[in-house]
ROTI-386402 format. One record per residue (C-alpha): residue number from 1; z, y, x. Coordinates in Angstrom, 3 decimals, always signed. Example, Ala and Ser with C-alpha at 12.3 -4.5 7.8 and 13.67 -1.06 7.14 Angstrom:
! residues 2
<1, <+7.800, -4.500, +12.300>>,
<2, <+7.140, -1.060, +13.670>>,
//
This chain:
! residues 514
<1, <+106.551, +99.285, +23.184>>,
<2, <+105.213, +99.069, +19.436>>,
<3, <+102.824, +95.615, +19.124>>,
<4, <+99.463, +97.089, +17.677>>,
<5, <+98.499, +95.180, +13.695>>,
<6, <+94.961, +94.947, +15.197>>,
<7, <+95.399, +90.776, +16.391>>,
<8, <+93.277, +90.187, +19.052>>,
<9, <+94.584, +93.739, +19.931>>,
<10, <+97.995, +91.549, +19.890>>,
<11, <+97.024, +88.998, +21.748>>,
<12, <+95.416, +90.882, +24.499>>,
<13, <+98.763, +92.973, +24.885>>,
<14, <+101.083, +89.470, +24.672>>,
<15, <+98.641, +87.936, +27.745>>,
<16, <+99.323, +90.756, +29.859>>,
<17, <+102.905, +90.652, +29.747>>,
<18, <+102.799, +87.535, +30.437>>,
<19, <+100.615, +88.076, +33.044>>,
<20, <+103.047, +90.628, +34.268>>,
<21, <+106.200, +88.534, +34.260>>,
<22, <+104.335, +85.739, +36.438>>,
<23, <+103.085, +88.149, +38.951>>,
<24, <+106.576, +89.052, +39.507>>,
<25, <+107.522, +85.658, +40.120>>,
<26, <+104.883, +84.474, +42.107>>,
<27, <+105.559, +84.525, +46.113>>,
<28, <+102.601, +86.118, +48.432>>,
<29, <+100.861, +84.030, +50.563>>,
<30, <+101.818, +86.297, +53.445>>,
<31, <+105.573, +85.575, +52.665>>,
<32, <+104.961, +81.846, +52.361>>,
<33, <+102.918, +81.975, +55.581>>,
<34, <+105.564, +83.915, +57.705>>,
<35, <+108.243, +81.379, +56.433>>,
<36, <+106.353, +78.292, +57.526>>,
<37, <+105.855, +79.955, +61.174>>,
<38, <+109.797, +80.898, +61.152>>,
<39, <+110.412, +76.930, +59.906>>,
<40, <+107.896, +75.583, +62.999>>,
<41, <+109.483, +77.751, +65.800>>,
<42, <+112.861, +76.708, +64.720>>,
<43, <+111.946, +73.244, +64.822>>,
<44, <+110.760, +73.364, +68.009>>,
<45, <+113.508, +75.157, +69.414>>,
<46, <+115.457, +71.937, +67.798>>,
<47, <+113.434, +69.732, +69.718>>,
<48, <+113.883, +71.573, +73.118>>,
<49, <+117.647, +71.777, +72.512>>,
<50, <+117.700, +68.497, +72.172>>,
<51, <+116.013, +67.936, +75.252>>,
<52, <+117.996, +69.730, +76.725>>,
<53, <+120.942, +68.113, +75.540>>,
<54, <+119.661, +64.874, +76.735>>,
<55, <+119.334, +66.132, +80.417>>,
<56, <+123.457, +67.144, +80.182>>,
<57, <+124.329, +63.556, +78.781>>,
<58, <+122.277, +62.009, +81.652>>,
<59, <+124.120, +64.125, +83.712>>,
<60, <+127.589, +63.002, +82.155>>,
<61, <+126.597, +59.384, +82.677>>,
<62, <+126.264, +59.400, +86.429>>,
<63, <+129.574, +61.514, +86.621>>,
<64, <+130.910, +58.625, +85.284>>,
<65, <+129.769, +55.960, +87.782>>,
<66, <+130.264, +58.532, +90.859>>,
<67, <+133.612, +57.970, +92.351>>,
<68, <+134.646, +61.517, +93.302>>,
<69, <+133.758, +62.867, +89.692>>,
<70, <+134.858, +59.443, +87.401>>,
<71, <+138.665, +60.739, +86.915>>,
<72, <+137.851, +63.692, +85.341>>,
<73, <+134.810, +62.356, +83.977>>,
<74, <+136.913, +59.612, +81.810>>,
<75, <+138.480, +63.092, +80.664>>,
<76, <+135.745, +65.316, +79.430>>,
<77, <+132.841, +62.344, +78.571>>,
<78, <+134.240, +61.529, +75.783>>,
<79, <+134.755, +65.047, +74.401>>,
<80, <+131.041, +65.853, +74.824>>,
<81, <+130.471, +62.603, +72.826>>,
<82, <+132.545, +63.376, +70.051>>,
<83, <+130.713, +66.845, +69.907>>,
<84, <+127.480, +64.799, +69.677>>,
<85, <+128.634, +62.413, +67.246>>,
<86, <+129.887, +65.691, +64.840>>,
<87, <+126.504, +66.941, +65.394>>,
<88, <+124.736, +64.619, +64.853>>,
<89, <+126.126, +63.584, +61.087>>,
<90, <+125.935, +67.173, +60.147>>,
<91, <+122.261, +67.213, +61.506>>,
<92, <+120.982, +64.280, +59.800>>,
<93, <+122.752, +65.648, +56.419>>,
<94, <+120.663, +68.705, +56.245>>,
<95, <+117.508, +66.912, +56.917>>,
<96, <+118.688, +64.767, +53.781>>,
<97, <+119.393, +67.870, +52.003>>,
<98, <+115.508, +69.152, +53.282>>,
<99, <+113.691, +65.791, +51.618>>,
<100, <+115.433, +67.012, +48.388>>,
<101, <+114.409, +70.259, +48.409>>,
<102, <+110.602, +68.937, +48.728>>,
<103, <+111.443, +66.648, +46.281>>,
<104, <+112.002, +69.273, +43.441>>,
<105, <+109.359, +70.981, +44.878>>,
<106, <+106.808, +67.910, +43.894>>,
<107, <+105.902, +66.481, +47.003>>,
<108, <+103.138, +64.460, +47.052>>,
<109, <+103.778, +60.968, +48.117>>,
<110, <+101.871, +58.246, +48.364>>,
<111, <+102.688, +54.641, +46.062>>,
<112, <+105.207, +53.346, +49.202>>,
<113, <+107.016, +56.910, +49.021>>,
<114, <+105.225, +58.298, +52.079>>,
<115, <+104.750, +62.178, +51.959>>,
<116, <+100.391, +62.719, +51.326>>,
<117, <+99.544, +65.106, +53.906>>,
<118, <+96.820, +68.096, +53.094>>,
<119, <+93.398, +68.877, +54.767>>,
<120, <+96.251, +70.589, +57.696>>,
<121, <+98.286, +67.840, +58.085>>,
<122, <+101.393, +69.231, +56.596>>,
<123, <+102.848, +68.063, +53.702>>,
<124, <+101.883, +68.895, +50.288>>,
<125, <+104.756, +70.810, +48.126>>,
<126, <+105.231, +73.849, +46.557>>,
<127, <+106.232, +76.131, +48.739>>,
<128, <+106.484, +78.726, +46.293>>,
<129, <+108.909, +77.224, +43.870>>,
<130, <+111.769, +78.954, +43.172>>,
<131, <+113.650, +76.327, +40.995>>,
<132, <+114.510, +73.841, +43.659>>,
<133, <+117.018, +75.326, +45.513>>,
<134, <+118.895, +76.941, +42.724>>,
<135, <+119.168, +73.822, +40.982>>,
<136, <+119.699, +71.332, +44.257>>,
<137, <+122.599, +73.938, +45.451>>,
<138, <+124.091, +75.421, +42.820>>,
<139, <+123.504, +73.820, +39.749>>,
<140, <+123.547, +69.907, +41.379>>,
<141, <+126.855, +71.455, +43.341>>,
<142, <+124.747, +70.804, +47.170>>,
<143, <+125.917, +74.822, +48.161>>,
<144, <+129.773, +73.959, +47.441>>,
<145, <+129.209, +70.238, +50.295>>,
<146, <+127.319, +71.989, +52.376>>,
<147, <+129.661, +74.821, +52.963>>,
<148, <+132.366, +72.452, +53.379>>,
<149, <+130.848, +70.601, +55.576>>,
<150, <+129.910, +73.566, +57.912>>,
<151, <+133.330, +74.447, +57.901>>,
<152, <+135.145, +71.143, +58.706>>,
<153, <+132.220, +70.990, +61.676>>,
<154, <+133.042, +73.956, +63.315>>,
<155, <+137.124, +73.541, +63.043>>,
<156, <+136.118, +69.531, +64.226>>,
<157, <+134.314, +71.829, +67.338>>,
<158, <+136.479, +73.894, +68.234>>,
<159, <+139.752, +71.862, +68.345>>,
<160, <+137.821, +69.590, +70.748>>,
<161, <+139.621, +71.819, +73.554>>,
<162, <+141.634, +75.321, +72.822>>,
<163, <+139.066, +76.940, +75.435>>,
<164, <+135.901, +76.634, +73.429>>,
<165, <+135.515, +80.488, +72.395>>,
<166, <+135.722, +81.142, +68.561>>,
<167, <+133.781, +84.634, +68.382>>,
<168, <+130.724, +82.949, +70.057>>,
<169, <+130.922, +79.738, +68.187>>,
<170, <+126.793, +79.671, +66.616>>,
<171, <+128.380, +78.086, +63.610>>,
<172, <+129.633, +80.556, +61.098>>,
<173, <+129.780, +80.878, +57.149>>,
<174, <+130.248, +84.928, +56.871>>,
<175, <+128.919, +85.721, +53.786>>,
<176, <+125.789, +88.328, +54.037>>,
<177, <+125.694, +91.512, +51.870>>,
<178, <+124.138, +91.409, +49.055>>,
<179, <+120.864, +93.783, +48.671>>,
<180, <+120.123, +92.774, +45.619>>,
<181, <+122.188, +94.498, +43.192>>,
<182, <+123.799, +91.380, +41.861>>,
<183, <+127.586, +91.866, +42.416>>,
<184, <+129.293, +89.080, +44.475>>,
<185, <+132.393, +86.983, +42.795>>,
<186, <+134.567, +86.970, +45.447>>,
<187, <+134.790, +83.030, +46.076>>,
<188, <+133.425, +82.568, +49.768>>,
<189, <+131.677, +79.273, +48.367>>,
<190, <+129.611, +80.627, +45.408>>,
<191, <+128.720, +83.920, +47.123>>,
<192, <+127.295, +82.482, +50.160>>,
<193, <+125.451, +79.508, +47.971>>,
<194, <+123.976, +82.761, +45.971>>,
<195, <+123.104, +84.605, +48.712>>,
<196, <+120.569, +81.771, +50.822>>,
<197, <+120.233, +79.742, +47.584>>,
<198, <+119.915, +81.507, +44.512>>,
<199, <+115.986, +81.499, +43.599>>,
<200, <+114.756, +80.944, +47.006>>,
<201, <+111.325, +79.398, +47.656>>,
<202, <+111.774, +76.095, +48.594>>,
<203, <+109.530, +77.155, +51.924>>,
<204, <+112.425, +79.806, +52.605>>,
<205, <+115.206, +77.409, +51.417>>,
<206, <+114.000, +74.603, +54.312>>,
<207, <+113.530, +77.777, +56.513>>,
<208, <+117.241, +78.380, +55.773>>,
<209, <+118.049, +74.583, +56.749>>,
<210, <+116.477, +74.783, +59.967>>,
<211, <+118.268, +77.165, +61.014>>,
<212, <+121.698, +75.470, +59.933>>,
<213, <+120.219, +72.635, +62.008>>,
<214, <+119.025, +74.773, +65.158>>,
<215, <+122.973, +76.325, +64.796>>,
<216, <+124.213, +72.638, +64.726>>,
<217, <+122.322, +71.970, +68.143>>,
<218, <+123.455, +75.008, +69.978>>,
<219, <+126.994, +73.937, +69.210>>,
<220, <+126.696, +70.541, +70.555>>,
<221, <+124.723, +72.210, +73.677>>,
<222, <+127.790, +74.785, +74.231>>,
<223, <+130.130, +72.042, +73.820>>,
<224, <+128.617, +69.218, +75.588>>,
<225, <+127.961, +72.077, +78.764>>,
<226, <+131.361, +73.610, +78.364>>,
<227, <+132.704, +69.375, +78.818>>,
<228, <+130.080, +69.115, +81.776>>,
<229, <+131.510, +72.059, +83.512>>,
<230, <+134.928, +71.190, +83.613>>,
<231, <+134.132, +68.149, +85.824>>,
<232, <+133.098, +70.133, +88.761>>,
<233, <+136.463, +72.361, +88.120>>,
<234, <+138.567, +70.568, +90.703>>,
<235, <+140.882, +73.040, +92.763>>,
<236, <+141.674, +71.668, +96.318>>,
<237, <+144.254, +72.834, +98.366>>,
<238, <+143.869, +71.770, +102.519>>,
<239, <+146.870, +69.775, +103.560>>,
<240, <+145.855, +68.151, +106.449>>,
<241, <+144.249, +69.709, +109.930>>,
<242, <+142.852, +68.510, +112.745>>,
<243, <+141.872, +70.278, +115.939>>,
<244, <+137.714, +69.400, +116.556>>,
<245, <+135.930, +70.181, +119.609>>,
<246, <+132.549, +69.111, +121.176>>,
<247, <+130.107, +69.716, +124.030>>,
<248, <+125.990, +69.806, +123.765>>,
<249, <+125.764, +67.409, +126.155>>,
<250, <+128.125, +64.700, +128.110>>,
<251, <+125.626, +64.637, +130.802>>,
<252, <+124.227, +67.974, +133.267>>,
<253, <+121.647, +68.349, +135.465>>,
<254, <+122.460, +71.825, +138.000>>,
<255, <+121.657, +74.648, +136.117>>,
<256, <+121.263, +73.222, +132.842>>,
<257, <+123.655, +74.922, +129.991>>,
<258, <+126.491, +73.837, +128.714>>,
<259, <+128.073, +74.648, +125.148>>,
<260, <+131.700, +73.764, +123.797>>,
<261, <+132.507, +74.256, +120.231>>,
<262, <+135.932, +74.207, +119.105>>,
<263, <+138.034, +74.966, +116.323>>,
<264, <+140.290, +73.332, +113.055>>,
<265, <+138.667, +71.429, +110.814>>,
<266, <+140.871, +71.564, +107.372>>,
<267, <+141.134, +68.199, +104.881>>,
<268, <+142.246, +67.142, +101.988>>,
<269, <+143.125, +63.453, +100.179>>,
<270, <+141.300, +64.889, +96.623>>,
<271, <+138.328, +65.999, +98.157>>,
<272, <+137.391, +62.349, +99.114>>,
<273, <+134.759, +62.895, +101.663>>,
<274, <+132.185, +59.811, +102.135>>,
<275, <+130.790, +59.447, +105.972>>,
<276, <+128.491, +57.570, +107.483>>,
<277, <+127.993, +57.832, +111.658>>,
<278, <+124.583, +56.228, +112.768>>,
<279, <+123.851, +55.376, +109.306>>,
<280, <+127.333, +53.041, +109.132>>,
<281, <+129.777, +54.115, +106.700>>,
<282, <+133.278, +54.832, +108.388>>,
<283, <+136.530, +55.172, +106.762>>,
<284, <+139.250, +57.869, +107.548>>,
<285, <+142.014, +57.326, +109.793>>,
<286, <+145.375, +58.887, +108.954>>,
<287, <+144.393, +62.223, +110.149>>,
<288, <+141.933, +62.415, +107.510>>,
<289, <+138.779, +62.056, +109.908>>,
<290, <+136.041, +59.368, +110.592>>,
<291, <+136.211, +57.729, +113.961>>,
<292, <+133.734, +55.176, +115.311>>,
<293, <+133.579, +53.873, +118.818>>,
<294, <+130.314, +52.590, +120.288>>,
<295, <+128.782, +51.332, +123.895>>,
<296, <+125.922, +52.929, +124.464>>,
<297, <+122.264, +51.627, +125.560>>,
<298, <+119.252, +53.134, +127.009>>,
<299, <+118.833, +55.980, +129.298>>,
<300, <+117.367, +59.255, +128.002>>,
<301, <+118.493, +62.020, +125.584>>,
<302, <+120.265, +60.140, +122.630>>,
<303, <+121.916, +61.421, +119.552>>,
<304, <+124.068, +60.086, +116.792>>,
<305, <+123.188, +61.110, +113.214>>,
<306, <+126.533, +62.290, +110.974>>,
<307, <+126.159, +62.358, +107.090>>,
<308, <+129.033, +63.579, +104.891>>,
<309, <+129.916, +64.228, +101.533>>,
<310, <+132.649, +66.118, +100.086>>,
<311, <+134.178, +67.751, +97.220>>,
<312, <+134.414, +71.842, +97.710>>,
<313, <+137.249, +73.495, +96.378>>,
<314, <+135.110, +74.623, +93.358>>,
<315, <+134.724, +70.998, +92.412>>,
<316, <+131.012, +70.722, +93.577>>,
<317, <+129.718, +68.224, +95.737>>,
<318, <+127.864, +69.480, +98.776>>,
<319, <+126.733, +67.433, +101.929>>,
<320, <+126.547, +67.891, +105.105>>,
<321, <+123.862, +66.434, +108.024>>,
<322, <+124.475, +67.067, +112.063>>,
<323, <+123.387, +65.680, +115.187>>,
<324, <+125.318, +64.801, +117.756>>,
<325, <+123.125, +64.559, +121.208>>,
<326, <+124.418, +62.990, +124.134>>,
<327, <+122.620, +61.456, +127.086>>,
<328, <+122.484, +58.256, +128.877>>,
<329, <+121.695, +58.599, +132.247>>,
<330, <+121.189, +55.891, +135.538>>,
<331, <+122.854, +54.876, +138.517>>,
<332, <+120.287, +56.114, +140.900>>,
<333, <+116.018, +56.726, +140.853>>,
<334, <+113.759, +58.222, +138.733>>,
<335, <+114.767, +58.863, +134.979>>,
<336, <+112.796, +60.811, +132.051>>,
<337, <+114.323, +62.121, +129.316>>,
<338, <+112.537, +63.611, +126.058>>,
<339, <+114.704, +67.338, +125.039>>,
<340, <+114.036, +66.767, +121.311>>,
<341, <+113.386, +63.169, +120.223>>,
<342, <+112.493, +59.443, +121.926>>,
<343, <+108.930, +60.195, +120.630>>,
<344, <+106.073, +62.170, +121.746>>,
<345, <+104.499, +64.520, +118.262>>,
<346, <+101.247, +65.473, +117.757>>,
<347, <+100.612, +69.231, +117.700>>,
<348, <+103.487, +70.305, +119.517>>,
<349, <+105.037, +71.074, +122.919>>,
<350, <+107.435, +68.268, +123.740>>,
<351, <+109.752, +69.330, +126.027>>,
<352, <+111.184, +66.623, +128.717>>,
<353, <+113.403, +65.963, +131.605>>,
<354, <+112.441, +64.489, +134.459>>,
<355, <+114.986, +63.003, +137.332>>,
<356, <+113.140, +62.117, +140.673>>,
<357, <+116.475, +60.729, +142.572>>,
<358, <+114.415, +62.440, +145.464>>,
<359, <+113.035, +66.261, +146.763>>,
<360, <+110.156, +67.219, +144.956>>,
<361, <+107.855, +67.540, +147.629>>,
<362, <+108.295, +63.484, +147.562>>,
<363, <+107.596, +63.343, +144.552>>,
<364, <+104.372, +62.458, +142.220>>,
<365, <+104.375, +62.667, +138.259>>,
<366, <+100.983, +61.234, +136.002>>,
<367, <+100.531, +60.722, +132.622>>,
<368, <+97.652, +58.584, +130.834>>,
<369, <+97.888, +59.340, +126.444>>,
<370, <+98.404, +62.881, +127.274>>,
<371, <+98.592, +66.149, +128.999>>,
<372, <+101.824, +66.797, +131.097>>,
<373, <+102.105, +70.513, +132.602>>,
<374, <+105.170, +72.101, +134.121>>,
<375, <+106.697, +71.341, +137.634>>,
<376, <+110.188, +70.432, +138.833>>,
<377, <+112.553, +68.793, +136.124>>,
<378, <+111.419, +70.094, +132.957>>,
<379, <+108.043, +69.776, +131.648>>,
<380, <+105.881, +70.106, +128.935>>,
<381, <+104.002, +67.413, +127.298>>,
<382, <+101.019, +67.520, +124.632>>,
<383, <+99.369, +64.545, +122.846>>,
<384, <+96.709, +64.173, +120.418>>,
<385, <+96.117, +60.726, +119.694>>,
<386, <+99.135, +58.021, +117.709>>,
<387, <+99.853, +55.782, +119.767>>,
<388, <+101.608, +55.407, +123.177>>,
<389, <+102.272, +57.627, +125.979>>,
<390, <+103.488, +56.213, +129.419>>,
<391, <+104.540, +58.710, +132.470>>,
<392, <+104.728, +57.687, +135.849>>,
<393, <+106.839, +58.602, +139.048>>,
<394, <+106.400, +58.060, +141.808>>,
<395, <+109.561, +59.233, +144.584>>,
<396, <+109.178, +58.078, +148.495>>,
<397, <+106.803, +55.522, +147.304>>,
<398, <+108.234, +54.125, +144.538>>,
<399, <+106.937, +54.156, +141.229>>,
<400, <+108.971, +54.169, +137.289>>,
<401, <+106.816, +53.628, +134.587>>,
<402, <+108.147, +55.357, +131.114>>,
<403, <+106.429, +54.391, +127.461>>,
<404, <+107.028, +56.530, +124.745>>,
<405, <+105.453, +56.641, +121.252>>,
<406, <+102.961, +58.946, +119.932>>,
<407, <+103.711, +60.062, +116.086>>,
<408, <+102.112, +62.215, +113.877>>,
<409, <+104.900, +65.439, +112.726>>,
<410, <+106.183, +64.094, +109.024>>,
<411, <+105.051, +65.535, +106.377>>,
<412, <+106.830, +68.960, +104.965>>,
<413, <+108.545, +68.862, +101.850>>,
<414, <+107.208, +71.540, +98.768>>,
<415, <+110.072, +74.148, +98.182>>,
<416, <+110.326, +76.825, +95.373>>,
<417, <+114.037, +78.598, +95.607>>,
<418, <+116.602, +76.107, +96.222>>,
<419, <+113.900, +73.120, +96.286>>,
<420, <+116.296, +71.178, +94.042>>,
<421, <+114.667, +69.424, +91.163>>,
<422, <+116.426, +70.615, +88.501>>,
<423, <+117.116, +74.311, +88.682>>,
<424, <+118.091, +76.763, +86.525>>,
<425, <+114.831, +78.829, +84.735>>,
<426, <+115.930, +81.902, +85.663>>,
<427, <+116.049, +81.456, +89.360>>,
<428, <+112.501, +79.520, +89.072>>,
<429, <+110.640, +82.148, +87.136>>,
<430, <+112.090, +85.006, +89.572>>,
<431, <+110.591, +83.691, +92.521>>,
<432, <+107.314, +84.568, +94.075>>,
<433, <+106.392, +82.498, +96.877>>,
<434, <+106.684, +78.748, +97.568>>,
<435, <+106.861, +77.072, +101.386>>,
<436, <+106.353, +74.047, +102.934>>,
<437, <+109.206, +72.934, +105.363>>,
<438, <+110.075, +70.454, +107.445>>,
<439, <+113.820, +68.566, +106.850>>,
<440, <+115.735, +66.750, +109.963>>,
<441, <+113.127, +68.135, +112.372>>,
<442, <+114.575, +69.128, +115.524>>,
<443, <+110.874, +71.211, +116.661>>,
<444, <+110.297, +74.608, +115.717>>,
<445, <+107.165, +74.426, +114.231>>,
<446, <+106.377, +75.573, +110.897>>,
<447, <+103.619, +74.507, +108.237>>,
<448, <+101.476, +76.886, +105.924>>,
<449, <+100.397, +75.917, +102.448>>,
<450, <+96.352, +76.281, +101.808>>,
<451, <+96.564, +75.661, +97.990>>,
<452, <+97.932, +73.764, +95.385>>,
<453, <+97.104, +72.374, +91.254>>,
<454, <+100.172, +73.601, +89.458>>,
<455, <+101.013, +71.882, +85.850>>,
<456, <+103.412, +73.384, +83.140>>,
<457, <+104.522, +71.330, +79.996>>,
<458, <+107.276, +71.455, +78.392>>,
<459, <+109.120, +74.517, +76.674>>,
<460, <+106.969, +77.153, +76.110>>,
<461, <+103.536, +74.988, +76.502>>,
<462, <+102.791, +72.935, +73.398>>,
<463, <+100.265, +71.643, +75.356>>,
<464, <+99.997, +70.798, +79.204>>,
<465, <+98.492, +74.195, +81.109>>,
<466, <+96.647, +74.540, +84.026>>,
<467, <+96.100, +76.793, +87.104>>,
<468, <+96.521, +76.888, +90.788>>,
<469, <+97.375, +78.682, +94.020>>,
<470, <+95.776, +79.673, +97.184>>,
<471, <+98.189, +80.460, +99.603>>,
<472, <+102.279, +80.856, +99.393>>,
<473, <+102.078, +83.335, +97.065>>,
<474, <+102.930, +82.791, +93.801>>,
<475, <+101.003, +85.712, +91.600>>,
<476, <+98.382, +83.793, +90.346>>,
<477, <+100.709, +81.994, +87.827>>,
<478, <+103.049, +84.796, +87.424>>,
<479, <+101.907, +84.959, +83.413>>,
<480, <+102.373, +81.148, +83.359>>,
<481, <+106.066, +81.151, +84.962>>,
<482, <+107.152, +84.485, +82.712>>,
<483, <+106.587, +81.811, +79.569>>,
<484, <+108.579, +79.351, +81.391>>,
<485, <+112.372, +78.843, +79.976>>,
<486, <+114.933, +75.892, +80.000>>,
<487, <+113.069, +72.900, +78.600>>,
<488, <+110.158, +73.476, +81.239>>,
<489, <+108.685, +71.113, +83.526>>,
<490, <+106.531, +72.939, +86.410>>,
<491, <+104.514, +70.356, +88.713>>,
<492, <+102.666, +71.057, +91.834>>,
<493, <+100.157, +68.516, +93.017>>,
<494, <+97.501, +68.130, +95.307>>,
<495, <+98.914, +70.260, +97.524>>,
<496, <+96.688, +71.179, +100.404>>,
<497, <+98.942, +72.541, +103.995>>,
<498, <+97.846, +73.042, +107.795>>,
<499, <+100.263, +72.781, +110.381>>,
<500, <+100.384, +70.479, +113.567>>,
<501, <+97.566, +68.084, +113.636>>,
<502, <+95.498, +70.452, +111.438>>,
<503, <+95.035, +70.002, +107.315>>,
<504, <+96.852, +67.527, +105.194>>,
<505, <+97.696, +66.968, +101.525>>,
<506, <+101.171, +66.023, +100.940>>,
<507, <+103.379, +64.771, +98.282>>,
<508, <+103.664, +66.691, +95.280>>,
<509, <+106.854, +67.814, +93.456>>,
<510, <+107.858, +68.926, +89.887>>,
<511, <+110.803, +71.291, +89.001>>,
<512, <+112.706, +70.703, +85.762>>,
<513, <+114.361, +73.877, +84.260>>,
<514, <+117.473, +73.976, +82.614>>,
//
């Protein structure tokens, strides 16, 4: 346009150009502010990677010291920690590259070089500069490493075994379209500098770091699980078999049942089972099964606790916990023998056995600590008080005096799901009731849960929140668990159940998601 002679005509008309050109540089603050929220959640996605992360390594370590995973273990461990060690250089390198970027952005720092935080407690830059990037990545040559690097990282990843997938690989350097106008040169390097670099905020170009950085840890998280996973992937094939059979009980009174259980149990060398019989561990015999030979003491109902560990053929570990009852009796006289346990619970029927060695119209039966009801050979008792229980009978005038204890029933465990302490979020936030239940109880007797406090931290709470339960029902924290996601930590405390013996609190348990 023609410049008027009038000066201060001039003048006005050179300001507003001016004027005009800054305006079209300047960045809104609502661009600058949606940038800084996009930086934050990617940061903290970092952070619960890395958590995350942690938990798998953890994992790896005790894989390594367990003797039916350490083989394969010495295989894959350290795979995942070459992944790490790749990550972690290319990590720390962009955080390098996001102090420059401040940097040429003037930072405020403080005489010792420490960033000056503002009345928000972030640091103090310009956010809106546009000159830093271009000149850190394209001018200063920062685009051309950091591309390389990228692309040495993910051919480092991927040839850490053939089976890590390519196509879903979160490391990539496709070049994005340009919707600028500005026509792209063709080299790979310069076009994809241009296209995240090229007058960028500096706010936007750290953005654009972050997310380099949150690609980086969801790598080394595919990766490290991918390397994690292959330790449990142990095929077993059966090549030993042994017939197994086994009666309820090696002693009958007339009438009582009896119950056989028979069939082939199949074994194999890789699968390494560990066994313990009455809490003694026992090794296998050639047949591939544990054996232990005992005298036995006592008279009564007895039983003989197995534990066992094995690999399945899908390379987990799974356990396995069984009884086996058997019962002593005596020559001749009166016997009693408890059905269930050698102890007497509080809140329940306890079902016993009772052997005159005479008729029962010679025979008397008392109890003092409790209430015994029934006639015959099986009876009932009830107690109320810890302690001791004795029962007394008396056949053709002779008396036997049996003591048994008096316990409280244990304390149920708090279940959601699976009950396992780490579980995956998914099945967690899915479920909608929690129970309390009893483990190695041989009574059917059930607890109910009254209420509970119920914490969530972690993931998805940037700050510990708070609510609680009445009941087994888990709708009152259905908005809580819907925000819950792998990083999560959900704990239940003070929780309040009734059952036998009326109200109790008992332990409380916390569930970390993964």
């Amino acid at each position: 346009m023609a410049l008027p002679r009038e000066p201060r005509q001039k003048m006005i008309n050179i300001m507003y150009l001016v004027l005009t050109a800054i305006l079209a540089l300047n960045v809104s603050a609502e661009v600058i502010n949606a940038f800084k929220t996009v930086d934050k959640s990617l940061t903290d996605s970092n952070k619960n990677i890395e958590q995350s992360n942690g938990t798998l390594f953890q994992s790896l370590d005790e894989k390594l010291k367990d003797l039916q995973t350490k083989e394969k273990a010495e295989i894959w461990v350290p795979k995942a920690n070459q992944a790490k060690k790749l990550s972690d250089d290319l990590y720390n390198y962009v955080e390098g590259l996001k102090k420059q970027v401040k940097m040429q952005a003037d930072l405020k720092v403080d005489k010792n070089g420490v960033p000056v935080l503002d009345k928000n407690g972030n640091e103090d830059f310009k956010m809106d500069y546009l000159e830093a990037s271009t000149r850190i990545f394209e001018k200063n040559g920062e685009g051309k490493i950091l591309y390389q690097k990228l692309a040495d990282y993910r051919k480092n990843m991927l040839a850490i075994d053939s089976s890590i997938d390519p196509v879903t690989f979160p490391v990539n350097l496709t070049v994005p379209p340009s919707h600028s106008g500005n026509a792209q040169t063709g080299n790979p390097v310069t076009d994809w500098t241009a296209s995240y670099f090229h007058m960028t905020p500096a706010i936007a170009a750290l953005t654009m770091l972050s997310k380099v950085q949150n690609n980086v840890k969801n790598a080394e998280n595919q990766v490290v699980t991918y390397c994690h996973n292959q330790i449990g992937a142990v095929k077993l094939i059966f090549n030993k078999f042994q017939p197994i059979a086994s009666g309820s009980s090696t002693y009958l009174m007339p009438g009582q049942e009896m119950v056989v259980t028979a069939g082939v149990g199949a074994f194999n060398d890789a699968a390494k089972p560990v066994i313990s019989i009455d809490g003694a561990a026992t090794p296998l015999n050639e047949n591939g099964v544990a054996e232990r030979k005992f005298n036995v003491s006592g008279t009564g109902n007895k039983k003989v606790h197995v534990s066992i560990s094995y690999t399945k053929p899908d390379g987990t570990i799974d356990h396995l916990e069984k009884d086996i009852d058997y019962t002593v009796g005596i020559p001749g006289g009166a016997a009693v023998m408890l059905d269930k346990m050698n102890v007497f619970y509080i809140g329940v029927d306890n079902p016993i056995t009772i052997s005159s060695g005479s008729g029962w119209d010679k025979t008397n039966v008392s109890i003092t600590g409790g209430t015994i009801t029934g006639t015959g050979s099986n009876r009932v008792v009830t107690v109320t008080t810890p302690g001791t229980a004795s029962i007394t009978v008396t056949a053709e005038g002779k008396s036997s005096k049996f003591d048994f204890r008096v316990k409280v029933v244990p304390d149920p465990v708090f279940k959601v799901a699976s009950g396992k302490p780490r579980m995956p979020s998914v099945e967690f936030k899915n479920q909608q009731f929690c129970r309390a239940e009893l483990e190695k109880f041989d009574f059917d007797t059930r607890f109910s849960i009254v209420s509970a406090t119920v914490y969530f931290s972690g993931a998805g709470f940037p700050s510990v929140a708070t609510s609680s339960i009445n009941g087994n029902n888990l709708a009152p924290i259905a908005s809580f668990l819907t925000r819950c996601g792998p990083g999560s930590v959900v704990t239940f405390d003070n929780i309040k159940v009734t059952g036998p013996g009326g109200q109790r609190t008992i332990e409380g348990r916390s569930f970390a998601l993964y």
